[in-house]
N, C-alpha and C positions, 0 to 999 in steps of 0.2 A: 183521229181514227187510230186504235191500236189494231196491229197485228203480231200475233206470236211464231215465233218460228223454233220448231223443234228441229234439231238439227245435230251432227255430227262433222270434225273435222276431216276426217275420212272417208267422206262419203263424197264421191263424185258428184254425184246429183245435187246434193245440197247448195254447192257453190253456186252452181250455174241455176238453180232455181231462185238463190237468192240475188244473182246479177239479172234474173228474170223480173224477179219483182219491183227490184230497184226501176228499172226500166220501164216496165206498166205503169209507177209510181207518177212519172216522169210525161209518157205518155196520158195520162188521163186527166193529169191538172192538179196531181193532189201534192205535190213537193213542198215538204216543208211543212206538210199536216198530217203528217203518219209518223205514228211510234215503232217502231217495229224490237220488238223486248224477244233477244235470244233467251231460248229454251235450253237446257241440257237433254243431248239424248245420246247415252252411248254405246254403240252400234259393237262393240266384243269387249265386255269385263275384263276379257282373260286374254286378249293380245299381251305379248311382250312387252315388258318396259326396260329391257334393255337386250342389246345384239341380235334384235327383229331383222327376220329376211326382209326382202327385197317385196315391192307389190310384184313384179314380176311372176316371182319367185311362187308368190303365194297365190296367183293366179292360175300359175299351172299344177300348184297342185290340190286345188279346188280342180281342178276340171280334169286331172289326172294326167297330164303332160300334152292334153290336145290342143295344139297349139291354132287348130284351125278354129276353134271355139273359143280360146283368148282370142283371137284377132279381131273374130268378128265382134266381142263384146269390147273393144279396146275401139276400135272403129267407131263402134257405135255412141259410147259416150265421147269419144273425140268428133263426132259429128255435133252432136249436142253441144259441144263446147267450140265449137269453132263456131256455132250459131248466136253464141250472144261474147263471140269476139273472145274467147279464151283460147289457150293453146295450154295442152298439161302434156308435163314430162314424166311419162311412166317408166321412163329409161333411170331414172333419178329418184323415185319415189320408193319410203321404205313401208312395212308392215309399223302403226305406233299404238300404243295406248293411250287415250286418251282423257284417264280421270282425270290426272292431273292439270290438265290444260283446260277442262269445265271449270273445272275451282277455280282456276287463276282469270278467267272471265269474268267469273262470278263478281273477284275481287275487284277485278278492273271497272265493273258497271259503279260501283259505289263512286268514282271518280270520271263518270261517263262517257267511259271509254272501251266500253265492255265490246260493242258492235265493232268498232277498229279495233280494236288488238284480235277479234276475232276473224277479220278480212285479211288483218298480216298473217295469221298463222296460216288459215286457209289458202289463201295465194300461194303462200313460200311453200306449204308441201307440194301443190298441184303444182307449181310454175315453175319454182324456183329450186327445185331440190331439197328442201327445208327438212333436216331431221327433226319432226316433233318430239323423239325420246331423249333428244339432247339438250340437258338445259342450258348450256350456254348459247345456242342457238336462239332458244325460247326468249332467255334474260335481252336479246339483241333487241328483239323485236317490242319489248317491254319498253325497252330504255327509246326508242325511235318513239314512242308517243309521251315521254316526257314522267314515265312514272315511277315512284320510286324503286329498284332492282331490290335493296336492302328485303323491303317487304314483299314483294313478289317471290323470292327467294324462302321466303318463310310458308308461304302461303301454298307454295309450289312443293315444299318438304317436309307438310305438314299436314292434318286432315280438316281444317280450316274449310269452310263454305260445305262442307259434307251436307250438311244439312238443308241446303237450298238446292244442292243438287236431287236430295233425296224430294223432295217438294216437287220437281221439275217429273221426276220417273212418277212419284203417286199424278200428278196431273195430267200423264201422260197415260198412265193406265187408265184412268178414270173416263178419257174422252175417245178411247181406243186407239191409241198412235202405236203399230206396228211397224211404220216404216217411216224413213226421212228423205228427203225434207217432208215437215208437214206443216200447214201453214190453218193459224187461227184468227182469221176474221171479227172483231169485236165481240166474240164469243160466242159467236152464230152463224158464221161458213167456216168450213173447210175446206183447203186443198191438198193432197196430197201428188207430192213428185212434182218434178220441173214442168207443169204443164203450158202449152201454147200461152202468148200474150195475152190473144184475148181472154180465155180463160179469166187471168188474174185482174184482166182491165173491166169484167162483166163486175168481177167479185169486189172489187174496189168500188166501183162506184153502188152497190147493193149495201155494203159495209158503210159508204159514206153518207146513207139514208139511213143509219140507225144511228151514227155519230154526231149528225149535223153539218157534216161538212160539204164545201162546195167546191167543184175544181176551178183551177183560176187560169185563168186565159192566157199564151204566152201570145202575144202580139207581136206578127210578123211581118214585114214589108217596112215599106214609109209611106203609109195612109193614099192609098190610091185614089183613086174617082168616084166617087159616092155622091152619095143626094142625104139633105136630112127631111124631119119632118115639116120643115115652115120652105119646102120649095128651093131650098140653095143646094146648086148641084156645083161640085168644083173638082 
């Protein structure tokens, strides 16, 4: 079963929809028979790439200094994320741009590892503090999954994978993706935004009747008391 997921570093939602899915994954039996191929989608062109405020910063002044309306939107995704076990530090977290760090995905999936290096960046901003405009930061988190820095360095200061990025936005416009996370179903559901479990547990196994696939049973206990068909109960 393939699922696509458009997506941005920056986006709250995104994380926590895609530790949602992970988890339905997991829940419905399908572990280990799902592709899930990140999409580029990026959520401000024109953010800073270098000496970006603060998300703080840039929260109040989206909302014009009301600090009682960041709260409640800071709440409300920190409820969201305390729900599938995340804790994000907005105390910590800056305004980044985010081409550059598509591309170098990009690069990383050729050596398939495009989905991890996309979980360490994501983590490290939401969790860990992570400046994603810094590339020695970035190079850290490259080098933790064994890949060459040399090249990633090249790829990261250069306009290298533009052109699969630009692929990722035409297919993006093409199926109407206005917001993230979005998520594509063997090319025939969608979802859009972190929604409920079951949601993604209905659409998975709908997905896995156009795929072929079956879920597989995790076997739990140590074989209780049962009868078979020829009469032996034990």
């Amino acid at each position: 079963m393939k699922i696509e997921m458009f997506t941005d570093f920056v986006c709250p939602f995104c994380y926590i929809g895609k530790v949602q899915l992970e988890k339905a994954i997991r829940q419905a039996g399908y572990e280990g028979q799902v592709e899930i191929e990140y999409k580029a989608y990026q959520l401000d062109p024109n953010a800073p790439k270098h000496n970006a405020s603060s998300y703080l910063d840039s929260l109040r002044a989206k909302f014009d200094g009301n600090e009682t309306k960041m709260a409640s939107l800071m709440d409300s995704i920190q409820g969201r994320a305390s729900e599938v076990g995340l804790t994000y530090n907005f105390e910590e977290m800056k305004v980044a741009n985010t081409e550059k760090l598509h591309r170098l995905v990009k690069w990383a999936q050729d050596f398939k590892k495009g989905n991890e290096l996309f979980d360490l960046l994501t983590d490290g901003y939401f969790t860990k503090g992570l400046d994603l405009n810094d590339e020695n930061q970035v190079m850290q988190r490259v080098a933790q999954l064994g890949l060459d820095v040399t090249q990633a360095k090249e790829v990261y200061e250069t306009e290298a994978y533009q052109s699969q990025i630009d692929v990722d936005r035409y297919d993006a416009m093409q199926i109407g993706v206005q917001s993230v996370p979005f998520f594509v179903f063997e090319n025939r559901y969608g979802i859009i935004g972190a929604e409920p479990d079951e949601v993604f547990i209905k659409t998975l196994h709908q997905a896995a009747e156009i795929a072929g696939d079956k879920p597989t049973l995790n076997m739990m206990g140590t074989s209780g008391a049962a009868c078979d068909m020829d009469g032996n109960c034990n």
